[in-house]
C-alpha positions as CSV (number, residue, x, y, z in Angstrom):
1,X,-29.0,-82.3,-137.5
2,X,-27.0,-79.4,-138.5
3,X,-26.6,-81.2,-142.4
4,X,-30.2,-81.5,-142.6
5,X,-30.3,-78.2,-141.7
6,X,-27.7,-76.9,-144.4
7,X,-29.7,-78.7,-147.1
8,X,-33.0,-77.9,-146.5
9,X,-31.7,-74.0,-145.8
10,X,-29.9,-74.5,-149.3
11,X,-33.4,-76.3,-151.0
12,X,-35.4,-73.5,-149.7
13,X,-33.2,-70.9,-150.5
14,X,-32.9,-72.4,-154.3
15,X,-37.3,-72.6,-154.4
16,X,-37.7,-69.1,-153.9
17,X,-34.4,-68.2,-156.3
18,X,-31.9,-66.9,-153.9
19,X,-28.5,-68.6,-153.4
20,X,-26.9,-71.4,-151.4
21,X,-25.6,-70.7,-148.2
22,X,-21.9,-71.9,-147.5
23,X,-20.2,-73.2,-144.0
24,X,-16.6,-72.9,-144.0
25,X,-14.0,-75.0,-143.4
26,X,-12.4,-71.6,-141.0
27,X,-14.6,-72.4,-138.3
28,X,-12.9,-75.9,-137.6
29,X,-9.8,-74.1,-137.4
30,X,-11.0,-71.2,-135.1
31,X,-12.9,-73.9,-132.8
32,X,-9.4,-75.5,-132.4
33,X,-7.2,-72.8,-132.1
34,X,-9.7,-71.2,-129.8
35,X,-11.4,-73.9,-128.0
36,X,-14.4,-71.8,-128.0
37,X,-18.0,-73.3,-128.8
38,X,-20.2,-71.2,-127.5
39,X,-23.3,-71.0,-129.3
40,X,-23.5,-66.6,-127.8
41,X,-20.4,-66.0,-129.4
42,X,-21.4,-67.4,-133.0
43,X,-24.4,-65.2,-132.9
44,X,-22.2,-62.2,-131.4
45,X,-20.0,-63.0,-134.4
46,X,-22.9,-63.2,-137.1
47,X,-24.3,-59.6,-135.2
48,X,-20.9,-58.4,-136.3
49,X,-21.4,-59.9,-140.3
50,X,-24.5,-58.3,-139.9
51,X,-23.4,-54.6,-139.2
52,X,-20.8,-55.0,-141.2
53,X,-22.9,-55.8,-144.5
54,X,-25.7,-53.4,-143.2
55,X,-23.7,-50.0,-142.1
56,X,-21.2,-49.0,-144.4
57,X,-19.7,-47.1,-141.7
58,X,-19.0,-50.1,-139.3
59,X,-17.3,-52.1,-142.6
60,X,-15.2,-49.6,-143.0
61,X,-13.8,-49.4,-139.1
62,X,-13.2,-53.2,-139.9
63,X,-10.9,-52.2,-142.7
64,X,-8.6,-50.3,-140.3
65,X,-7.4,-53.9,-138.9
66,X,-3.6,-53.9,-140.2
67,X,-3.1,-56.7,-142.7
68,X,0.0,-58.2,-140.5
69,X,-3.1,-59.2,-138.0
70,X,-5.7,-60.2,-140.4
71,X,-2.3,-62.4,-142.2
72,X,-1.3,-63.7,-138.8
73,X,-4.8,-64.7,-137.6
74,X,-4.9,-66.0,-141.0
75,X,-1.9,-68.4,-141.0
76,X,-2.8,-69.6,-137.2
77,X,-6.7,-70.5,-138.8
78,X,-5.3,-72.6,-141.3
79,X,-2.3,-74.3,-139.6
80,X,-5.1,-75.5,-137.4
81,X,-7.5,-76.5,-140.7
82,X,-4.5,-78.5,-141.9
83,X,-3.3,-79.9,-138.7
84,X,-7.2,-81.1,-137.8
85,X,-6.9,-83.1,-141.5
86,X,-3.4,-84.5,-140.7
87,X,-5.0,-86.3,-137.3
88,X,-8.5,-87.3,-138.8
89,X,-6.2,-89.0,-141.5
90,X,-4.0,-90.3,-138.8
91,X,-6.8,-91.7,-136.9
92,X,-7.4,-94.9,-138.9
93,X,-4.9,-97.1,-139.2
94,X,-2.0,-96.2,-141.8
95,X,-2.0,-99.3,-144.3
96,X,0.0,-98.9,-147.7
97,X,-3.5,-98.9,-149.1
98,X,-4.7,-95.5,-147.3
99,X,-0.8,-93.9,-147.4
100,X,-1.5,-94.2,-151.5
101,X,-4.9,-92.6,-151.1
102,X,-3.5,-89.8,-149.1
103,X,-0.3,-89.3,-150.6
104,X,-1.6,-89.6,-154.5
105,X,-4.5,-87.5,-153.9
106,X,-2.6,-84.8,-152.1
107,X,0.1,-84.7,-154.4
108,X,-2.2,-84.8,-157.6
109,X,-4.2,-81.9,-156.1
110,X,-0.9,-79.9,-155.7
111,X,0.8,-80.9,-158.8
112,X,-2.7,-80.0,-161.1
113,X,-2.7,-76.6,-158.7
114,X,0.3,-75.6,-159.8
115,X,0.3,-76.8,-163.3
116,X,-2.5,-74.9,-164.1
117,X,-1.8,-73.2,-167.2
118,X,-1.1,-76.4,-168.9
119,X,-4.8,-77.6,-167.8
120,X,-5.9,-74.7,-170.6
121,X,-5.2,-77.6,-173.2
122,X,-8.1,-79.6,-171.8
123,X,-12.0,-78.1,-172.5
124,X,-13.4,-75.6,-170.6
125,X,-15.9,-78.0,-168.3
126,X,-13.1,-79.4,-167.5
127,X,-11.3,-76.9,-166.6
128,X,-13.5,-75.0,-164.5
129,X,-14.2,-78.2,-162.3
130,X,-10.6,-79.5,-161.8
131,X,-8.4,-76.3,-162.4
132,X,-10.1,-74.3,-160.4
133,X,-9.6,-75.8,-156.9
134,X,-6.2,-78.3,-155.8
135,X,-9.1,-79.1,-153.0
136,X,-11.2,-80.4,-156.0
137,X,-9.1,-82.5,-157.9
138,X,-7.7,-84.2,-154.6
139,X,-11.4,-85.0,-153.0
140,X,-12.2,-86.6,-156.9
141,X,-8.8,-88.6,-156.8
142,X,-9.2,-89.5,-153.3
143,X,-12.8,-91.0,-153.8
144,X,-11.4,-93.4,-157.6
145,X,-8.6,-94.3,-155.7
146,X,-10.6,-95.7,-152.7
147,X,-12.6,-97.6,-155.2
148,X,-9.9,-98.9,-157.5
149,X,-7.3,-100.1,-154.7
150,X,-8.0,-103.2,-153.5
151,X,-8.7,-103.3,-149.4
152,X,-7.1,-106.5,-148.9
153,X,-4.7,-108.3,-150.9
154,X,-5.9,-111.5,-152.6
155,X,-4.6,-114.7,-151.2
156,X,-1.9,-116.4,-154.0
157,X,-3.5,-119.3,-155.6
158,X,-1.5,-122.7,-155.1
């Protein structure tokens, strides 16, 4: 229900000309760290958003939060992200087929990351949809490779 949701909010956001919303993948890793899913303290936390955008004066209290908290909080948010990933790949079973899936599409997405200026070579489409993001170019390899690679191996013809 809740992708239905996010599409149609998306759809009717696009008719009448605003823009998309967007869910983050933060949430996962404050619902694990915290263990808290409590629909009152989503809303409390969207009241807060709200404020924040609406009273200047409020956004600006916010900024007083030392940056060794916000960097802290930030680093325990995505451990969590990461460590969530690392056991929904670990899940299914670890063939050499899906440890070349995994391993090639995460170190593609890393390598293309951080050779970025040498991506200004190719044309600028390009660019902007696989230099952009190492999240990006690994979801795109991950999906070829899952087509390409064979599931089982063939039996040797006698």
């Amino acid at each position: 229900g809740g992708i239905v949701a996010y599409g149609a909010t998306n759809l009717l956001a696009a008719f009448f000309g605003g823009l998309p919303t967007a869910t983050y993948s933060q949430n996962v890793g404050i619902v694990v760290a915290t263990r808290v899913v409590n629909r009152v303290v989503f809303i409390i936390a969207a009241g807060v958003i709200l404020l924040a955008g609406v009273f200047p004066v409020f956004s600006a209290a916010l900024t007083t939060i030392p940056q060794c908290v916000l960097g802290g909080a930030t680093i325990t948010v995505f451990s969590m992200i990461a460590m969530t990933g690392i056991k929904l790949i670990t899940s299914h079973e670890m063939s050499y087929r899906n440890m070349q899936i995994v391993g090639l599409s995460v170190a593609l997405g890393v390598g293309v990351w951080q050779a970025s200026a040498s991506i200004g070579q190719f044309p600028e489409w390009l660019t902007t949809i696989i230099g952009k993001s190492p999240v990006v170019i690994a979801t795109l390899m991950a999906l070829l490779l899952n087509q390409i690679l064979p599931n089982k191996p063939k039996m040797a013809e006698v």
